[in-house]
TORGU-129663 format. One record per residue: residue in one letter; x, y, z of N, C-alpha, C in turn. Coordinates in steps of 0.1 Angstrom, whole numbers, plus 5000, padded with zeros to 4 digits. Example, Ala and Ser with C-alpha at 12.3 -4.5 7.8 and 13.67 -1.06 7.14 Angstrom:
BEGIN
a513249435078512349555078513249675078/s512849785071513749895071512950005079/
This chain:
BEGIN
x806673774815805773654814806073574801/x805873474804806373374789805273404780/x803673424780802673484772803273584766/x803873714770804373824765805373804754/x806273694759807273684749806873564738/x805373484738804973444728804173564721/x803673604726802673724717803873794710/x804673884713805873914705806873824693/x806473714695807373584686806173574676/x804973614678803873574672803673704661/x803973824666803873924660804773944651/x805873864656807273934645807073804633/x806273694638806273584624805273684618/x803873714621802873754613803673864604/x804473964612805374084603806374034591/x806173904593806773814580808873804584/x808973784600810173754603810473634604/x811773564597811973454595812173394608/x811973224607812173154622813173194626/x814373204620815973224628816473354631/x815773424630815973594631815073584647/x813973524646812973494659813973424673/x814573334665815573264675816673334677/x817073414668818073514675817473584683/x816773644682816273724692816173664708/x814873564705814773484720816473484725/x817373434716818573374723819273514731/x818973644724819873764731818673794747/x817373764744816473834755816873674768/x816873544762817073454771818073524778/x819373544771820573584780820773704789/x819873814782819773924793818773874806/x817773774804816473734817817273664823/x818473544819819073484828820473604837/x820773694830821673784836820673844853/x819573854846818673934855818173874866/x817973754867817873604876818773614879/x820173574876821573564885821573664894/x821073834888821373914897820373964908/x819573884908818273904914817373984911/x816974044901816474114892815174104893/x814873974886813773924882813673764892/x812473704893812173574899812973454891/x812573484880812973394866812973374857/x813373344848813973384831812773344826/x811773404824810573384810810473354798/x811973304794812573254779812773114782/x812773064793813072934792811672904790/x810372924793809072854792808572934777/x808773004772808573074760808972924750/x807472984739807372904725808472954716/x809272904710810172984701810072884689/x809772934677809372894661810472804659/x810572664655811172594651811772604637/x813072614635813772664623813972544616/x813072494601813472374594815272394587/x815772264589816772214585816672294569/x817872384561817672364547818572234544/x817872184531818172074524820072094521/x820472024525821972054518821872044501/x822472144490822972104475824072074478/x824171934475825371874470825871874457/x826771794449827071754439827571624446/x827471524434828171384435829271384432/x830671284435831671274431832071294413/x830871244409831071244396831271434391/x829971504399829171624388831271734396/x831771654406832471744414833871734401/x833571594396834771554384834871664372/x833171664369832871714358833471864359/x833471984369833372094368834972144369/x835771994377837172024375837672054361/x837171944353837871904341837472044335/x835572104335835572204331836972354332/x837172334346838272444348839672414350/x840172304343841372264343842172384338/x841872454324842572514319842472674330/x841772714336841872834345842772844350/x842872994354844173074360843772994377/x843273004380842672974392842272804399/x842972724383842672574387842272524403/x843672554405844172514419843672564432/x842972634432841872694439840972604439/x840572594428839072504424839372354434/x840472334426840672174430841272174443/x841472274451842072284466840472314477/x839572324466838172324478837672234476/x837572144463837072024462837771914472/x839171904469840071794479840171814492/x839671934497839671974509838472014520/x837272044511836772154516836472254523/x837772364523837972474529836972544524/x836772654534836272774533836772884523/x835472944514836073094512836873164514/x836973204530837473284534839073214535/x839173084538840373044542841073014529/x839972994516841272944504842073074499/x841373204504841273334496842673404505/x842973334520843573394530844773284536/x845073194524845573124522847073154520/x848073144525849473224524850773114517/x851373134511852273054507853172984518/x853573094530853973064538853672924548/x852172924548851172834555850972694545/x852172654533851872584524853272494520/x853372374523854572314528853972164514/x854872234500854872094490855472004493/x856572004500857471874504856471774515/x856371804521854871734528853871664524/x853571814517852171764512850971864521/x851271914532850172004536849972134539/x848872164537847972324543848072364553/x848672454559848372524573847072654574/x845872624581844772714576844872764590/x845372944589845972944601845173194594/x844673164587843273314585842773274577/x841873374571840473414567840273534559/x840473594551839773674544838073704545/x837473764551836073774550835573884548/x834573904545833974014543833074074559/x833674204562833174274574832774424571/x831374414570830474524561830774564547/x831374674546831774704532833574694530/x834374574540835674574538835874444542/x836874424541837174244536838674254544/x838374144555839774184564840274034566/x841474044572841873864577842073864587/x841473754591841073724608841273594608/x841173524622841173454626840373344619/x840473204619839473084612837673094618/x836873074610835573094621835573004632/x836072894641836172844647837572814652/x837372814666838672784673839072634665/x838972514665839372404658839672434642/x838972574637839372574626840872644623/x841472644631842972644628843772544627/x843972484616844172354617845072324603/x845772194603846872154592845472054586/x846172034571845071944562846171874556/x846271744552847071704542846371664535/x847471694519847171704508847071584501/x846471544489846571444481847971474466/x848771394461849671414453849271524439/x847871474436847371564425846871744430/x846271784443846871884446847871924451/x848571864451850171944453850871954440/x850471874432850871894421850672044408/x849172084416848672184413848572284417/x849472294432849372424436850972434433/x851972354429853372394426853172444412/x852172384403851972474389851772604389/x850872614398850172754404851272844402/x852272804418853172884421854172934411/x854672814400855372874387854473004380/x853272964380852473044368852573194378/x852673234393852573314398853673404398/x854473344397855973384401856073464383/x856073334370855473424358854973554362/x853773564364853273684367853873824376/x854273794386854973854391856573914386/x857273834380858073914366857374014357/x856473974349855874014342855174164350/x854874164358854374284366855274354370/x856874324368857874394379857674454392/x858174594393857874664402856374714410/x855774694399854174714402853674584408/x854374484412853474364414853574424427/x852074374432851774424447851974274456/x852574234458853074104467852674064479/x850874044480850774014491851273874500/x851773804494852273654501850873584504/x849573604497848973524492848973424480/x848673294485848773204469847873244459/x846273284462845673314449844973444451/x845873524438845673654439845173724425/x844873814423844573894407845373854403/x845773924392847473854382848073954385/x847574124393848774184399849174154414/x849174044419849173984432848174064444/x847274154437846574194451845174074452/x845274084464844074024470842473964466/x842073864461840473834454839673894463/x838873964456837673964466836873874469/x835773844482835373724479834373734470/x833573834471832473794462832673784447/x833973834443834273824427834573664428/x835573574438835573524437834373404435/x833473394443831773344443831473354425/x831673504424830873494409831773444398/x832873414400833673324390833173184389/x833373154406832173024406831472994396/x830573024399828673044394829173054378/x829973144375829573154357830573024353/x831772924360831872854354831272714358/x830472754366828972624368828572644356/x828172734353826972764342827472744329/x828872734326829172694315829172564316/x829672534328830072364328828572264322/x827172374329826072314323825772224335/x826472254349826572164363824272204375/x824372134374823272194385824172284398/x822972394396823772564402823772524421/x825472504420825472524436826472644446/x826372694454826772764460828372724458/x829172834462830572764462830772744478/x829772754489830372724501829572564500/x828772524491828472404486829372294481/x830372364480831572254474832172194485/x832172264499832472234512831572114517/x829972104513829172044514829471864510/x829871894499829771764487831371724493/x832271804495833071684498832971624511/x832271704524832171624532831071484533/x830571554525828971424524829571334515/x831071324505831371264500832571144507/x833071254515833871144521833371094534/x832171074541831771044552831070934545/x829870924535829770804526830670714521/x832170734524832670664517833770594528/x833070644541833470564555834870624558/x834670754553836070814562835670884573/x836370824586835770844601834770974604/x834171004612833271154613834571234619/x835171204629836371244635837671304628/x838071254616838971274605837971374599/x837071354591836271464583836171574596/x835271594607835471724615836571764616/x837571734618839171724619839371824605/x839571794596839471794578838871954574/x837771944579836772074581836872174587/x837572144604837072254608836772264620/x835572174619834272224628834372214639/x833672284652833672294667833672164668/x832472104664832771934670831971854665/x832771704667832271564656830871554656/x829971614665828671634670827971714654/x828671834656828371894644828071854631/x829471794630829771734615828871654613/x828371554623827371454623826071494620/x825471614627824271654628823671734613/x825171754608825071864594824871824583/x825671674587825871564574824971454577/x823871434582822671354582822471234570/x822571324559822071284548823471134544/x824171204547825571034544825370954557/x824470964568824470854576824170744570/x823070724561822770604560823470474550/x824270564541825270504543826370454545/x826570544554827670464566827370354572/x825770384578825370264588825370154579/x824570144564824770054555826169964554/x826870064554828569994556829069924566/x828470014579828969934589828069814596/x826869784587826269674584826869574581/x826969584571828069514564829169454570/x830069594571831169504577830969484593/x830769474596830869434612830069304612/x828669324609828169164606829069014593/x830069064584831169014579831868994589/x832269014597833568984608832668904616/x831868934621831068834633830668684626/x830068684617829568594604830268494599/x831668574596832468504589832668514570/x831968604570831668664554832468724547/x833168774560834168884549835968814553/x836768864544837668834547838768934556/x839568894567840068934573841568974572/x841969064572843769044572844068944556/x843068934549843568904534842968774532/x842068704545842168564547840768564551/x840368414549838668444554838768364568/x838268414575838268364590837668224595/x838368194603838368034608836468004609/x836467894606834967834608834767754621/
């Protein structure tokens, strides 16, 4: 009965269970009542008329293009520049800058092939696939990081001399300085302490993924190209995630589209016929 399964949604909030733990739940019991309906089991799935706790949106932390300037310049001089400035210009994932292979990295070009994942799976850290089927995907680069990940590669190759025989050579780009593997969470907390020097308002480093898409969708680069850019299942997503830069997009495309109809703006270099 759908009463049953609100009295239980009601008891697990009072037990102090968060809304999305509640909605996981509904979502596993929906799919066992609809298994049980297909198979004639049951009359009908009791989760489709069930109340299920609406889960508020969190607020995205961004940084602005500026505070994203500031924290580079902060880590210019790190072993790990190019890292930094390869989630800013991109915003890759964690897991993908950490699982990032030289191989998958084409300077003559100019682009990234994000093609694993480094993640954390209980208490061990493996490489897998991208979290999304579309997140297998090529990114091209801008001239200033490619510039920086060929610095990189000299400074690594350094290292790897310097280490001789002991260098452990995983054919990752950013590695300890004896080439094994970052972890992620060391890498997270490198983050964080050089926010905190930088003196930056404290944001996640999967936050840095945040700010450049909310940075470049504000700044009228297609939703299509940025989902594309990211990752994500679909333009739907990107759209629904990044809320917060709609309005100025539509602001833009205010603008220009009523300039072309109008006659306000200039066209092809020229102001259009009257």
């Amino acid at each position: 009965m759908p009463t049953h399964l609100n009295k239980l949604y009601g008891d697990l909030q009072t037990a102090g269970r968060a809304p999305k733990t509640i909605r996981n739940i509904h979502g596993v019991l929906s799919k066992a009542l609809a298994d049980a309906e297909r198979w004639g089991l049951v009359g009908r799935n009791a989760a489709r008329l069930a109340d299920v706790p609406a889960v508020a949106r969190p607020k995205l932390r961004v940084w602005s293009p500026e505070q994203t300037r500031a924290f580079l310049a902060a880590v210019a001089n790190d072993r790990l520049f190019a890292a930094w400035l390869l989630a800013a210009t991109t915003g890759m994932r964690r897991g993908e800058l950490l699982g990032l292979r030289w191989e998958d990295i084409d300077l003559d070009t100019g682009v990234v092939r994000v093609t694993q994942a480094r993640v954390r799976a209980g208490n061990q850290v493996v490489a897998g696939e991208p979290k999304t089927a579309r997140g297998r995907r090529t990114i091209a680069l801008d001239p200033t990081t490619v510039a920086a990940l060929r610095q990189h590669g000299k400074r690594q190759t350094e290292e790897r001399l310097a280490s001789g025989p002991h260098y452990a050579d995983s054919g990752l780009a950013f590695t300890m300085p004896g080439g094994t593997p970052i972890h992620p969470n060391r890498f997270s907390l490198w983050f964080r302490r050089h926010v905190q020097a930088a003196g930056l308002p404290a944001i996640r480093l999967h936050d840095m993924r945040h700010s450049y898409a909310t940075a470049g969708l504000a700044a009228g680069v297609p939703p299509k190209v940025m989902s594309e850019r990211l990752g994500h299942a679909t333009v739907a997503f990107t759209l629904d995630t990044y809320t917060s830069a709609l309005p100025a997009m539509d602001k833009s495309a205010a603008d220009v589209v009523a300039g072309l109809i109008l006659g306000t703006e200039e066209v092809g270099g020229s102001k259009p016929a009257r």
